[in-house]
C-alpha positions, -999 to 999 in steps of 0.1 A, spaced: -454 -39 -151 -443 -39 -109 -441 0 -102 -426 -10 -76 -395 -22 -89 -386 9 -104 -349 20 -93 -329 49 -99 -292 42 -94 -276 76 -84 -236 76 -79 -219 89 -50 -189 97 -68 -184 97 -110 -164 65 -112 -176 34 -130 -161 15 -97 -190 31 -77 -216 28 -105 -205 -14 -109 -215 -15 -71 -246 -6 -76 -251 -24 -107 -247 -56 -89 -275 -51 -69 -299 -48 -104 -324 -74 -101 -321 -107 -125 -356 -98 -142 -366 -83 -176 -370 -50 -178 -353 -18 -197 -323 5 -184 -320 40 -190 -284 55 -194 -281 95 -186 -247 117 -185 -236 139 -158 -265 170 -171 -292 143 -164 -305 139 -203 -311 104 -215 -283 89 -237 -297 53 -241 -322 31 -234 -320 -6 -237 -340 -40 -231 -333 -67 -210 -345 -99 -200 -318 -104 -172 -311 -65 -164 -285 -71 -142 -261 -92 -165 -271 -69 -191 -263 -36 -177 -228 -49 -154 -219 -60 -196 -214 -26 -207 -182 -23 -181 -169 -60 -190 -135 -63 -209 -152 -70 -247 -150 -65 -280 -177 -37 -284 -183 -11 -316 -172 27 -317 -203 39 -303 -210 17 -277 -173 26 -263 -183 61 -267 -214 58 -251 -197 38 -219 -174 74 -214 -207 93 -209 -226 70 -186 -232 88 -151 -267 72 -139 -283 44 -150 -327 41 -137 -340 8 -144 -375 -2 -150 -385 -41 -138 -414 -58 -166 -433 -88 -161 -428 -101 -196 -398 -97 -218 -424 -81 -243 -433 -59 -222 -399 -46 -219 -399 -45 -256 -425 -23 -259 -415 1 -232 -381 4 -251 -399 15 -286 -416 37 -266 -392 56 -245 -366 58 -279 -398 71 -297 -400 98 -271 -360 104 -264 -344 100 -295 -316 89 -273 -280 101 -290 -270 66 -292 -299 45 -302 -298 32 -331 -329 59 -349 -344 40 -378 -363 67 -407 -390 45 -422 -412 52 -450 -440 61 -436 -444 92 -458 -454 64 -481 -491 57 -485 -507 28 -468 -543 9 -474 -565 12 -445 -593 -16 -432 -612 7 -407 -625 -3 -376 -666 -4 -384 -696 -25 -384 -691 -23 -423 -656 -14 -426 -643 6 -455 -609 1 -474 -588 32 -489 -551 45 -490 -539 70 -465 -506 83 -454 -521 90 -416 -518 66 -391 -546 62 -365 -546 30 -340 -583 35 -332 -582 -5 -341 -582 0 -380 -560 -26 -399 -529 -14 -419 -513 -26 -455 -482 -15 -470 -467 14 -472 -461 13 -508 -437 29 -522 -451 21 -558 -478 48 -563 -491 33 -592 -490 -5 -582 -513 9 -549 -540 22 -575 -537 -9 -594 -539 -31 -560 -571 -5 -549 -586 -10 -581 -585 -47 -584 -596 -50 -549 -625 -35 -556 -636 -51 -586 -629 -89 -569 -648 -76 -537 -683 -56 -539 -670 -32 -509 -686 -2 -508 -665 39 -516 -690 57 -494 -682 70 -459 -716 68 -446 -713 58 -408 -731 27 -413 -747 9 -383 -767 -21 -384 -792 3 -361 -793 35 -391 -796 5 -418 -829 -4 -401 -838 29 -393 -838 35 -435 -817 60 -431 -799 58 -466 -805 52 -504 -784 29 -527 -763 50 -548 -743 44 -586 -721 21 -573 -750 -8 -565 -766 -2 -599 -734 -11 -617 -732 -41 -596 -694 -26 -576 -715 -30 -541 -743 -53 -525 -759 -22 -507 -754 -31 -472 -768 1 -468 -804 -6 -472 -795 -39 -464 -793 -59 -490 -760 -72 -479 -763 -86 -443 -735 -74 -419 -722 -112 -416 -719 -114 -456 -700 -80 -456 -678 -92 -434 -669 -127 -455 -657 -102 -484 -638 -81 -457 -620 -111 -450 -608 -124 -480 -599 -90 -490 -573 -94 -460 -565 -128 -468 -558 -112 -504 -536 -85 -489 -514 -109 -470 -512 -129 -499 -533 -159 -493 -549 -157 -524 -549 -194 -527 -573 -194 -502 -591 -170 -515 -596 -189 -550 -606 -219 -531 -636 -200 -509 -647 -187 -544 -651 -216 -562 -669 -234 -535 -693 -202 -534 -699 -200 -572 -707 -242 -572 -730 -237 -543 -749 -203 -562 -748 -230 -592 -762 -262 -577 -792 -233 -563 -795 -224 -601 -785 -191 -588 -767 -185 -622 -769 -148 -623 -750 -148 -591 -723 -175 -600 -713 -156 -629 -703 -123 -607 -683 -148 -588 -667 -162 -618 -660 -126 -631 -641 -114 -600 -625 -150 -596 -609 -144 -630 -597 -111 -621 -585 -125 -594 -562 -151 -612 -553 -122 -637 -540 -102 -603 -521 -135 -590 -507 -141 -621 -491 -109 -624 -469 -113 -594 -432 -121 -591 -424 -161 -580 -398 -162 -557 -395 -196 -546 -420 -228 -552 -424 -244 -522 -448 -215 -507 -439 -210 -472 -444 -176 -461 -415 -157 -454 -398 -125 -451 -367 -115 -461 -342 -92 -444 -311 -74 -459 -286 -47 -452 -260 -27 -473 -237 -2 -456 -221 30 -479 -199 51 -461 -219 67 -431 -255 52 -442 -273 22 -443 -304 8 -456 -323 -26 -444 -346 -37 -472 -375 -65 -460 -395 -87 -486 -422 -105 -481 -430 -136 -499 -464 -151 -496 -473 -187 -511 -443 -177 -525 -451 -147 -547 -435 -110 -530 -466 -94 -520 -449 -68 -503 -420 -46 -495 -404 -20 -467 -371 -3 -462 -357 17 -432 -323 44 -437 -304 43 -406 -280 73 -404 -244 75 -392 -245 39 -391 -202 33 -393 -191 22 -362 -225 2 -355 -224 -33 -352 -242 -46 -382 -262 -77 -365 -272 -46 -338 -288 -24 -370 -304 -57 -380 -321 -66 -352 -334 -30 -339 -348 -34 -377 -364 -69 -371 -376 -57 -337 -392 -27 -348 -412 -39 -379 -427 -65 -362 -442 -42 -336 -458 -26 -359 -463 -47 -388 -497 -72 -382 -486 -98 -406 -462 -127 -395 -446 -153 -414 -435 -189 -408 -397 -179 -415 -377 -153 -413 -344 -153 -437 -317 -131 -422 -277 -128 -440 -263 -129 -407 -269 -143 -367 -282 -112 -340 -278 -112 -306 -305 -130 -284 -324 -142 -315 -343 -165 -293 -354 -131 -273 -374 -118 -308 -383 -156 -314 -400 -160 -279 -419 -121 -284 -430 -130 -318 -442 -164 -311 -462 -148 -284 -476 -124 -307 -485 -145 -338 -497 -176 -317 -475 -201 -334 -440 -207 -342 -414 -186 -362 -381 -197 -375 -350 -176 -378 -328 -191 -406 -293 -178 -419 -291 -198 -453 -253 -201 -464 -262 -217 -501 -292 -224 -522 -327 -207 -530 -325 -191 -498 -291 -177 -502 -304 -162 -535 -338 -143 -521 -311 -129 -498 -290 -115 -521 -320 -99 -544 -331 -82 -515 -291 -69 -507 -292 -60 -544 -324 -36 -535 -313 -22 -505 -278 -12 -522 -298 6 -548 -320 26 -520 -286 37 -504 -267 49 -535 -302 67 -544 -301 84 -510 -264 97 -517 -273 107 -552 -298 132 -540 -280 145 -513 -251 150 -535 -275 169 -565 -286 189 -533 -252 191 -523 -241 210 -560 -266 240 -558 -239 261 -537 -259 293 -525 -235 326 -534 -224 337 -504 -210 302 -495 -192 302 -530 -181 340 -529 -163 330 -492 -151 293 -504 -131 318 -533 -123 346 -508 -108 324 -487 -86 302 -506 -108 271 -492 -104 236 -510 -139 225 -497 -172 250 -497 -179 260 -462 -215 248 -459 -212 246 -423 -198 273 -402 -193 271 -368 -188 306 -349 -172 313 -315 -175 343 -292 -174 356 -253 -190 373 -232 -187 388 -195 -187 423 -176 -156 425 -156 -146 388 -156 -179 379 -137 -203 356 -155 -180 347 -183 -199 325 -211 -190 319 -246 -217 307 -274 -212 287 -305 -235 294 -335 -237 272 -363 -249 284 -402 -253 256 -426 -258 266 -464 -256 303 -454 -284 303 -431 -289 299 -389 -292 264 -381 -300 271 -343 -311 234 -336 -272 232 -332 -262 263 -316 -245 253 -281 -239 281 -254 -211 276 -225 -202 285 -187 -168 292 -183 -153 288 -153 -112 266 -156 -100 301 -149 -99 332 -130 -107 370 -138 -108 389 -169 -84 361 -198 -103 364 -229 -73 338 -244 -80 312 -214 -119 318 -223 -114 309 -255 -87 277 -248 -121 266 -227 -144 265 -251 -127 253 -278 -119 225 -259 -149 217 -251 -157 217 -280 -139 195 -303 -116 177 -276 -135 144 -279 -134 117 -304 -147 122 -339 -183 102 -334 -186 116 -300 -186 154 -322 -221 161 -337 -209 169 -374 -176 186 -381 -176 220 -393 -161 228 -427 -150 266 -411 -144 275 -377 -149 312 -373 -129 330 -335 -145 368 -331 -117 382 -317 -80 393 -335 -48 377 -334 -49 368 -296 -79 347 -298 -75 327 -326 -40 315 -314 -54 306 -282 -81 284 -304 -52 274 -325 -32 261 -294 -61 234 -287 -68 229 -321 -36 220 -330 -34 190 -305 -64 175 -320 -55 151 -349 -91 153 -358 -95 190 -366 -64 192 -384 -73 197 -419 -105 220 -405 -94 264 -412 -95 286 -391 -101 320 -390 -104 348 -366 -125 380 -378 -115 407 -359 -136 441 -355 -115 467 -363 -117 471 -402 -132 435 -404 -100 420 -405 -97 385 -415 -69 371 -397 -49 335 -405 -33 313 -387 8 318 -384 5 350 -406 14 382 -396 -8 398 -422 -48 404 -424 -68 397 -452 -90 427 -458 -125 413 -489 -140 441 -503 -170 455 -482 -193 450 -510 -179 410 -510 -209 384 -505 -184 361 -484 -178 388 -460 -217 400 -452 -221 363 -450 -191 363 -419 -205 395 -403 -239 377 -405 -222 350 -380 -202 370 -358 -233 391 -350 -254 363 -344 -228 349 -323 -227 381 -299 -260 382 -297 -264 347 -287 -240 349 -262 -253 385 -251 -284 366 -243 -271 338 -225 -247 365 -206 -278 384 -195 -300 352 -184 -268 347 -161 -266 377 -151 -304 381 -145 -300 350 -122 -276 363 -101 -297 395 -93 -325 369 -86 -305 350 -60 -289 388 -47 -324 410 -41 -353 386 -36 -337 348 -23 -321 363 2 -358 375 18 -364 349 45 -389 327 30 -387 333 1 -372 306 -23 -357 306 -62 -395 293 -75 -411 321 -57 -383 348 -70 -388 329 -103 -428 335 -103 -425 370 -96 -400 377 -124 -423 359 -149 -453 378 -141 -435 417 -133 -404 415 -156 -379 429 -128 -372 435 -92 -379 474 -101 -415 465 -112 -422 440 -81 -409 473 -61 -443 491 -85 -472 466 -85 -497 469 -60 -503 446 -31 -531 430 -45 -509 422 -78 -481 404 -57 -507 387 -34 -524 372 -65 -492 365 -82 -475 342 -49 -502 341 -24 -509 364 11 -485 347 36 -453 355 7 -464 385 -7 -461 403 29 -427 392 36 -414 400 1 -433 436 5 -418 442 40 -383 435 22 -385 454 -6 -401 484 13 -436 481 -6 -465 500 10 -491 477 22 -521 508 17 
């Protein structure tokens, strides 16, 4: 990767005319681009392998999914990072959306909570399931989503292959040294004893490899080395030998046997397939080995409507392949993606020989497909069947409010409004957010107001709310099934007035809770809903509100804290906001600075600061 080449394209002015200027002076190499909004966070991050045509796209007049047009409205800064290879930029973008979690990246969940077999990286490796994931150079298998068929798989490896259980850390240097002993496991003939040497390293390694040949589903190979091993043991009258060859060679066939035939003319393939139900999808991937399925992995890919399907497909394809260490001949796929021959050149490079990319419209082919569409709709209606028997355990103070309030949907999330200021100065607002009755503070949101003037709760409130919810519906993190105003009558029709503009919030209540006798007050009603102090419902609403002033107490006070910062100790000549900033940190307040000794200060920002800050504040130097 050229360091060098590494540009950050800030704009003069928020305009896309400004930004498209700068964008045509991108380079025409590969490389990734970084999208971030106007608070300098990372939206998106994309690959290239011509990053100016790919980055002056985005503002071209064309057809373009939901989110993509939604991402476009939030673009403020684009950095760019120049590659020498298009894989490398490939790798770099896997990182960096690893890292990020970019809003609009497509975020694949795998299965990795599945267990996987492990080949570890040793002079006499050892094979055994795990669910951890260490690239010190160990080989991976799987996951498996099948529990039992991984024992089975284990088992039968082990009783084709005389690999040894122990962890011992084996060396061909503590083998000579006679370090160990043989244990149960060379008696009943399940091991060669490499430990003592009676198994040479190079021998160890023959069964290691068919063991992988056997996990990628060559066993055809496999049979074949066998045979030629027992006939050689046989021709050396070597009989006793043979027959442990012929033994695992017939549980070998037993294993092969066992396995589904998917198509006879054994090239190795895998098989890639999507299905989509309502705001979910699930991309299922087969693979077929001498043309038995030896294997199979799924991804869920959340909020997915709106997304170009090909898109979800290929992030899929891209991202199992950098981490997978198999590769096939062919790769079956229901539909065309963008810049296949992109993933074609990257995968060729990585496997060493070609790949084909077919999209099979009739036949055989057409049929794998549609098996693996048929699993990968199962996976997705088993995701929304346990979110919806999660979904029908209501806790009781959601219920008690759902009935207290006349609601025709449970409010499982809650989303709570409230200000905050002394004398119109500093004026914030915060949003809290319980879901199921409980903080979910990973989606709290705090504001600075500042569209108005002096001491307008109501304009405050018209802010905020706005903010809010004034942008379109897959821009909005998750709608909220209540939206709760602290404040009376005042308030929630200032929240109203906004609200009511927005086609998407208008089947969303409302409700303002005000604090006098913990009124409940409605929208376009004149009277208040008083529940019954001892009601569930409203603890659960007092349970908001308060955590809504306190969270917007807090924010009020960090501002306000700031202010005194810039007022008493930034305005020493000198001294700058990361000096201030240290000697809040370390004293707590200005009136504790004025307290500590010299030698506290000078320790805390160094001799030359500590005297000017002292000779300001009127600190005695003795």
């Amino acid at each position: 990767m050229t360091n060098d080449e590494n540009h950050s394209l800030m704009p003069e002015h928020d305009s896309h005319a400004n930004l498209l200027k700068k964008v045509g002076g991108l380079p025409t190499k590969p490389g990734i681009y970084i999208y971030k909004n106007d608070a300098g966070s990372i939206i998106y991050v994309g690959k290239a392998k011509n990053l100016r045509n790919r980055v002056r796209s985005y503002f071209q007049d064309r057809p373009m999914d939901a989110k993509t047009k939604a991402l476009i409205r939030y673009i403020h800064d684009v950095e760019i990072i120049v590659t020498d290879t298009e894989t490398e930029a490939l790798l770099l973008e896997n990182n960096l959306i690893k890292q990020h979690r970019p809003k609009y990246n497509i975020l694949l969940k795998d299965d990795k909570t599945y267990p996987s077999i492990r080949i570890t990286n040793e002079e006499f490796p050892r094979i055994f399931s795990t669910r951890t994931i260490i690239r010190d150079g160990s080989m991976y298998f799987g996951p498996y989503t099948d529990g039992k068929y991984l024992y089975h798989l284990l088992r039968t490896l082990r009783s084709i292959f005389p690999l040894r259980s122990c962890d011992l850390p084996l060396s061909q240097q503590s083998i000579n040294a006679g370090k160990y002993k043989v244990c149960l496991d060379y008696h009943i003939k399940k091991c060669n004893g490499p430990c003592v040497g009676y198994e040479s390293k190079e021998e160890y390694a023959m069964h290691i490899k068919q063991a992988i040949q056997m996990l990628n589903g060559k066993t055809r190979d496999v049979e074949r080395m066998m045979e030629e091993r027992m006939t050689e043991l046989s021709d050396a009258m070597r009989f006793e030998e043979a027959a442990a060859i012929r033994n695992r060679l017939h549980h070998l066939r037993e294993y092969v046997a066992k396995q589904k035939v998917v198509s006879t003319d054994l090239i190795d393939r895998d098989i890639f397939a999507i299905a989509v139900i309502d705001d979910d999808a699930c991309i299922v991937i087969l693979n077929i080995r001498d043309g038995k399925m030896v294997g199979k992995r799924h991804y869920f890919i959340a909020q997915a409507s709106g997304r170009d399907i090909s898109g979800l497909l290929r992030v899929a394809l891209e991202r199992y392949y950098l981490e997978s260490e198999s590769y096939p001949a062919e790769i079956l796929l229901p539909m065309d993606i963008e810049d296949a021959e992109y993933d074609l050149s990257w995968l060729k490079e990585k496997k060493g020989a070609s790949i084909d990319i077919v999209i099979p419209k009739i036949g055989d082919k057409k049929k794998v497909i549609s098996m693996a569409e048929t699993n990968a709709t199962f996976l997705v209606r088993e995701l929304h069947l346990q979110r919806a028997s999660r979904d029908q355990a209501l806790p009781r103070g959601v219920a008690i409010l759902q009935q207290d309030l006349r609601l025709e949907k449970a409010p499982r999330r809650i989303e709570c409004f409230d200000n905050s200021h002394i004398q119109g100065t500093d004026y914030v607002s915060s949003m809290v957010v319980f879901s199921d009755g409980k903080p979910k503070k990973s989606d709290y949101r705090k504001f600075k107001l500042g569209s108005f003037e002096g001491n307008d709760d109501f304009a405050a409130m018209k802010e905020v709310i706005r903010r809010r919810y004034d942008k379109a519906p897959e821009e909005i993190m998750t709608l909220p099934d209540l939206i709760v105003i602290d404040g009376g009558k005042g308030q929630l029709s200032a929240a109203m007035e906004i609200l009511s503009g927005l086609e998407h919030m208008q089947s969303i209540p409302v409700i303002g809770l005000a604090k006098r006798l913990e009124e409940i007050v409605l929208p376009g009603q004149s009277d208040t809903l008083l529940l019954p102090r001892t009601s569930t419902g409203l603890r659960l609403l007092q349970a908001i509100r308060d955590e809504a002033h306190r969270f917007a107490i807090t924010y009020h006070r960090s501002l306000r804290d700031k202010r005194t910062l810039s007022t008493e100790l930034t305005e020493i000549q000198g001294i700058g906001e990361k000096t201030a900033t240290k000697l809040l940190k370390e004293f707590g307040s200005v009136k504790h600075v004025k307290e500590a000794s010299k030698e506290a200060i000078i320790a805390c920002i160094g001799k030359a600061q500590a005297e000017k800050v002292m000779q300001a504040l009127g600190i005695s130097e003795e």
